[in-house]
C-alpha positions in Angstrom: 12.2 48.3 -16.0 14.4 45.6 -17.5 13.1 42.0 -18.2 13.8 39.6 -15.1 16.1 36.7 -16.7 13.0 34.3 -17.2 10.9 36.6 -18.7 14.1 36.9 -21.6 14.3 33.3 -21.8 10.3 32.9 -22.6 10.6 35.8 -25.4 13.9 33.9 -26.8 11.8 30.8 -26.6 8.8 32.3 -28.0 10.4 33.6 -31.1 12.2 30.8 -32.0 9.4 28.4 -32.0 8.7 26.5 -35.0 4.7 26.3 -33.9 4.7 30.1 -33.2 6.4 30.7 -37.0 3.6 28.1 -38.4 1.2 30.0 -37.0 2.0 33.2 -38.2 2.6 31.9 -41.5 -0.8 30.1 -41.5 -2.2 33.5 -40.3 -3.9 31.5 -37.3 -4.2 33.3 -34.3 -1.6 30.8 -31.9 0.3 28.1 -31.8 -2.3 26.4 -29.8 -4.1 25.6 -33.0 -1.9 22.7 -33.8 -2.6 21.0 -30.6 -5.6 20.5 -31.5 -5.5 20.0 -35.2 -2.5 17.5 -34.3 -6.2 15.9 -31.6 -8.1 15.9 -34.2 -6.0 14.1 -36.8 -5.4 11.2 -34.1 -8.5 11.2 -32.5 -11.7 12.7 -35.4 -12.6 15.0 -32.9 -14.9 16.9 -35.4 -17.3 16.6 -38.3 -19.8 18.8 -40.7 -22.3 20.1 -38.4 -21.0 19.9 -35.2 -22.0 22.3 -32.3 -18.8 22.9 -30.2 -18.2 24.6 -27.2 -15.0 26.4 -26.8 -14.2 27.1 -23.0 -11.2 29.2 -22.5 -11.1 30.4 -25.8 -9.3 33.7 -26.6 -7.4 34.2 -28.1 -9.4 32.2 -30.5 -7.0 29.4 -31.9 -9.3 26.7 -31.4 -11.7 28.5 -32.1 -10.9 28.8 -35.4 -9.8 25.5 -36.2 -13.4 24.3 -34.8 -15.0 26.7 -37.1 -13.2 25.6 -40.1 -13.4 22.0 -39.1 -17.4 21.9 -38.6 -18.5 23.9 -41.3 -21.6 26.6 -42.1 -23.9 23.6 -41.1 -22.0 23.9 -37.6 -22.2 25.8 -34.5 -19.1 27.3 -32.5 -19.9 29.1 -29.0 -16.8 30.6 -27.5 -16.3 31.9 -23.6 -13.5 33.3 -21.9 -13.0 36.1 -18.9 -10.4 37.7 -22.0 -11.8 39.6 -25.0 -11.5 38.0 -28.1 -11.4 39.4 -31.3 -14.7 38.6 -33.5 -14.6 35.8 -35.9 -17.3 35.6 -37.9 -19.5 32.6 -37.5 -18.7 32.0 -34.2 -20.9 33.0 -30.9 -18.5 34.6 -27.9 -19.9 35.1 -24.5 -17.2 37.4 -22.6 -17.1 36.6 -19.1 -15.8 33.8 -16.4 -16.8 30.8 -16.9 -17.1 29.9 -13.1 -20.0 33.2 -12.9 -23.8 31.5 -12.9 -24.3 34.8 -15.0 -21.5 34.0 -18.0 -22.6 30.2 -17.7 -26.3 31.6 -18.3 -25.4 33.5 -21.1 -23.4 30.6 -22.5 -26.5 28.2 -22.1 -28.6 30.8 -23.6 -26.3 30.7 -27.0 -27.0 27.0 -27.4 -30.8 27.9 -27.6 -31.7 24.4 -26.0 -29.4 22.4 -28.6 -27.2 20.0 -27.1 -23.7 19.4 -27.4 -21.5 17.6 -29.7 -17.7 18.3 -28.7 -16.6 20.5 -25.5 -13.1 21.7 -25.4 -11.4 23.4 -22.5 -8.3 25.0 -22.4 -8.6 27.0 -19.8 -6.0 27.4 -17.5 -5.9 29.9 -13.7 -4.1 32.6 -13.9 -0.6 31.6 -12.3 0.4 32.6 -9.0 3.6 31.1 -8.4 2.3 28.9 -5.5 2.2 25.6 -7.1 -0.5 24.1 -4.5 -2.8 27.1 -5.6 -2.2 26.9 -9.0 -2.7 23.2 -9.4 -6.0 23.3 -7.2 -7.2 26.4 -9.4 -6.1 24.4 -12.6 -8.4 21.2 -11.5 -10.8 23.9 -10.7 -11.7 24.6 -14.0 -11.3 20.9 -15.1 -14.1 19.9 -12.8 -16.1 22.8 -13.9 -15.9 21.8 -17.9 -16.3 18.3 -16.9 -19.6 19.5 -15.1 -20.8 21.2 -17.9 -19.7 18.5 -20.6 -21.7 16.0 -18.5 -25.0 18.6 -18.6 -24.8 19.4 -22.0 -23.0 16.9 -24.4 -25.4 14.5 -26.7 -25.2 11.1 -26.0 -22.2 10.2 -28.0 -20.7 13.7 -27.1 -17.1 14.2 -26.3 -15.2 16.4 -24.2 -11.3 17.1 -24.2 -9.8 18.8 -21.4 -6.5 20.1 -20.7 -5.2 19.4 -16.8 -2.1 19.7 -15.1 -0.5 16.1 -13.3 0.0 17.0 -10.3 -2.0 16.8 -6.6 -5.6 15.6 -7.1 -5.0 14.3 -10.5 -6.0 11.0 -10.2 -9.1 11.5 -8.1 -10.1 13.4 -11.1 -9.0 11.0 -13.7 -10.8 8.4 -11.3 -14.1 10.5 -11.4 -13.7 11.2 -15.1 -13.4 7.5 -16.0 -16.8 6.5 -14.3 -18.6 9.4 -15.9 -17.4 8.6 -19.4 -17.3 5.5 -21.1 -13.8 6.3 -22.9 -11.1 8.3 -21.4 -8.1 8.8 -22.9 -4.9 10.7 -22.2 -3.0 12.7 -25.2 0.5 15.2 -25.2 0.2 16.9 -28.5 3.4 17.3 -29.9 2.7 21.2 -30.0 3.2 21.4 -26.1 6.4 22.5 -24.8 8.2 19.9 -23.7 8.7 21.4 -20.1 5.3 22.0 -19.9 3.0 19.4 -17.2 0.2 20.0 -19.3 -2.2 17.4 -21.0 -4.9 16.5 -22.4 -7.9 14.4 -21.4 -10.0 13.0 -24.2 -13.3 11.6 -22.6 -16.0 9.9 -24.6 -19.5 9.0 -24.3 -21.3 10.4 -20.9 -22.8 7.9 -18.9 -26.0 8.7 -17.3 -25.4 11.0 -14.5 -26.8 8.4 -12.1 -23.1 7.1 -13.0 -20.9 10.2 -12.3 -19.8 9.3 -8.5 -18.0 12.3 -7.1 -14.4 10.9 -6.7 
C-alpha cells in the first residue's frame, strides 16, 4: 500500500532532523531526550539521589536522561501502556496509567517513598477528531497532576506536557492553586508546528488548597 502524502512528509521530516541525528549519534533512544535535558539546564530539574517518576515513558528517552541525571543513589520508576526496552537501573511497570491496577503496581515500586520530580509525557493516541484528542490529552494531564499532588515531597516538582487548546486554562487555573510555582516552557527540541508544551509546577500546596477548576 503506498504512503498517503503526510505520512511521506513526516518520514522526510523525521530523517532530516537535527534532534533525530543527535540522538542517534548520542546513542539515546529519541529525540525527546533533549527536551528535557534542554528543562533541565534552564530549570535544575534533577539532582544525585532523586526518585523520579517517569509517566509515559517508552520509549525510554527520559528515562534515560533521568537515570543518568540522578545517579546510583537515585531512583527511576517508569510506566507506560507500550513496552519498553529494559534499562538497567530503572523500575518499569507495563500498563495504562489510567488502570487502578497499573497505578497499584506503580505505587507498589515506590515502596512507600515519596516523590521528588514527576514527569509526564504522555500523550492519547490520536484520533483525528481534534475535540477528542484534546479532551483525552488533558485527560492524562489531570491524571499526572493527581498523582504528582499524592505523591511528590514537599518541595517536589512536576513537569507536564499539554496541548493549548479547549480547557486549557481551567487546567492551568487549577494547576496554579495546587502548586506554588507554575511555569510554562517550549523546549527548543519541539517541532515548531507542534501545540505542545510544557508545564513546570513547583511546590504542592496542601491538598486542602487544590480547588477543582
Amino acid at each position: 500500500m503506498a504512503r498517503s502524502r503526510a505520512s511521506k512528509t513526516w518520514m522526510q521530516e523525521h530523517v532530516s532532523d537535527p534532534y533525530v541525528k543527535r540522538a542517534q549519534a548520542q546513542g539515546l533512544r529519541s529525540r525527546a531526550a533533549f527536551k528535557l535535558l534542554e528543562l533541565d539546564a534552564k530549570d535544575h530539574l534533577f539532582s544525585p539521589g532523586q526518585t523520579v517518576v517517569d509517566l509515559g515513558a517508552a520509549p525510554g528517552s527520559w528515562s534515560e536522561v533521568a537515570l543518568r541525571q540522578v545517579g546510583s543513589g537515585g531512583k527511576v520508576i517508569a510506566i507506560d501502556l507500550l513496552e519498553m526496552a529494559p534499562l538497567e537501573g530503572v523500575t518499569f511497570v507495563q500498563g495504562d496509567f489510567g488502570d487502578p491496577a497499573a497505578l497499584a503496581q506503580l505505587e507498589g515500586a515506590l515502596d512507600g517513598s515519596g516523590v521528588d520530580l514527576v514527569l509526564s509525557d504522555m500523550a492519547p493516541n490520536i484520533t483525528g477528531v481534534s475535540v477528542t484528542d484534546q479532551a483525552r490529552s488533558l485527560q492524562l494531564a489531570e491524571l499526572a497532576a493527581e498523582f504528582a499532588l499524592a505523591h511528590l515531597n514537599p518541595g517536589g516538582v512536576l513537569l507536564v506536557k499539554v496541548f493549548q487548546g479547549a480547557g486549557f486554562p481551567e487546567f492551568l487555573t487549577w494547576l496554579r492553586r495546587a502548586f506554588e510555582s507554575v511555569a510554562s516552557r517550549k523546549p527548543g527540541a519541539s517541532r515548531d508546528r507542534s501545540r505542545e508544551m510544557y508545564l513546570l509546577a513547583r511546590r504542592p500546596r496542601p491538598r486542602g488548597g487544590a480547588v477543582s477548576a
